[in-house]
Structure formats: structure tokens, C-alpha cells
N, C-alpha and C positions, 0 to 999 in steps of 0.2 A: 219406472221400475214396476216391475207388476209384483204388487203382494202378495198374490195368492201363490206364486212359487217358493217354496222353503227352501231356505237359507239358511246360514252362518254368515254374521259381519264383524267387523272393528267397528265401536263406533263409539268416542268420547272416550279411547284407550282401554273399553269394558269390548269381551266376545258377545253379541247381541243373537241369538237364534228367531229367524222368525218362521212358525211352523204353522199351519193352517189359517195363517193371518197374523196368528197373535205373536207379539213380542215376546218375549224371556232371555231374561240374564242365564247368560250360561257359567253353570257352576260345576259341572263336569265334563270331564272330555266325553266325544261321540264317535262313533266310528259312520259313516255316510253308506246308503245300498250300495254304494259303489265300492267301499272298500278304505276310504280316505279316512284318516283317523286324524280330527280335528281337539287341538289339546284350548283349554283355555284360556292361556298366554298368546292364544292367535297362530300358530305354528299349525304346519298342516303336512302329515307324510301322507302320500300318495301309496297307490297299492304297488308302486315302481321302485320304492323307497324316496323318491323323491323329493326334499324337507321344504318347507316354503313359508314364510309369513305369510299373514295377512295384515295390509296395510291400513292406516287409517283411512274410514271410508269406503275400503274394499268389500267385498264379498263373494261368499263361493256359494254360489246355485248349488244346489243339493246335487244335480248332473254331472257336476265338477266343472261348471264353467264360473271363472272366474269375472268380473265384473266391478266398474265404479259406478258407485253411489250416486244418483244424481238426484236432490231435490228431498233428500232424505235430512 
């Protein structure tokens, strides 16, 4: 997984942000450039309305692509 890309994850049932490298617990929801509004329970609506969890170990690239954890 390359760090330097920012993200939103699941990870140990907490939303994990990693934004310039660095970790932080997400304690408010965010909205993505793209438009995705990322809540803190993991839930993720699309600029589509489209509603989505995120899984344990999942993560959504800041692009909106969606991706498993590997090695994390």
C-alpha cells in the first residue's frame, strides 16, 4: 500500500484517516474533492447517492477507489 496516498480506512472497528502519511482517528465526518461524504461509523454516500460501508480493513483512496488493506 503506498502511504503517501490519502485515505480513509476501517481499522480495529475505528475510521482511520491517513493524510499526508500521518494517521488520525477520525472523529468527524468529511466530505472527499470528489464529492464522497465519508461519515464516521464507515458508511460512505457517493456524489451518486450511492450508500456503501466500509469493511474491516477496507479503504477508499481519497480518488474514490476502493481497496484491501494489505500488510497494514
Amino acid at each position: 500500500m503506498d502511504s503517501s496516498r490519502d485515505m480513509v480506512m476501517m481499522k480495529g472497528g475505528q475510521m482511520i484517516m491517513m493524510i499526508d502519511g500521518e494517521m488520525l482517528l477520525m472523529d468527524d465526518d468529511v466530505v472527499t474533492p470528489e464529492g464522497a461524504l465519508v461519515k464516521t461509523d464507515g458508511t460512505i454516500v457517493l456524489p451518486d447517492g450511492t450508500i456503501r460501508m466500509l469493511l474491516e480493513d477496507e479503504a477508499l483512496i481519497i480518488d474514490r477507489e476502493l481497496t484491501k488493506l494489505a500488510g497494514m
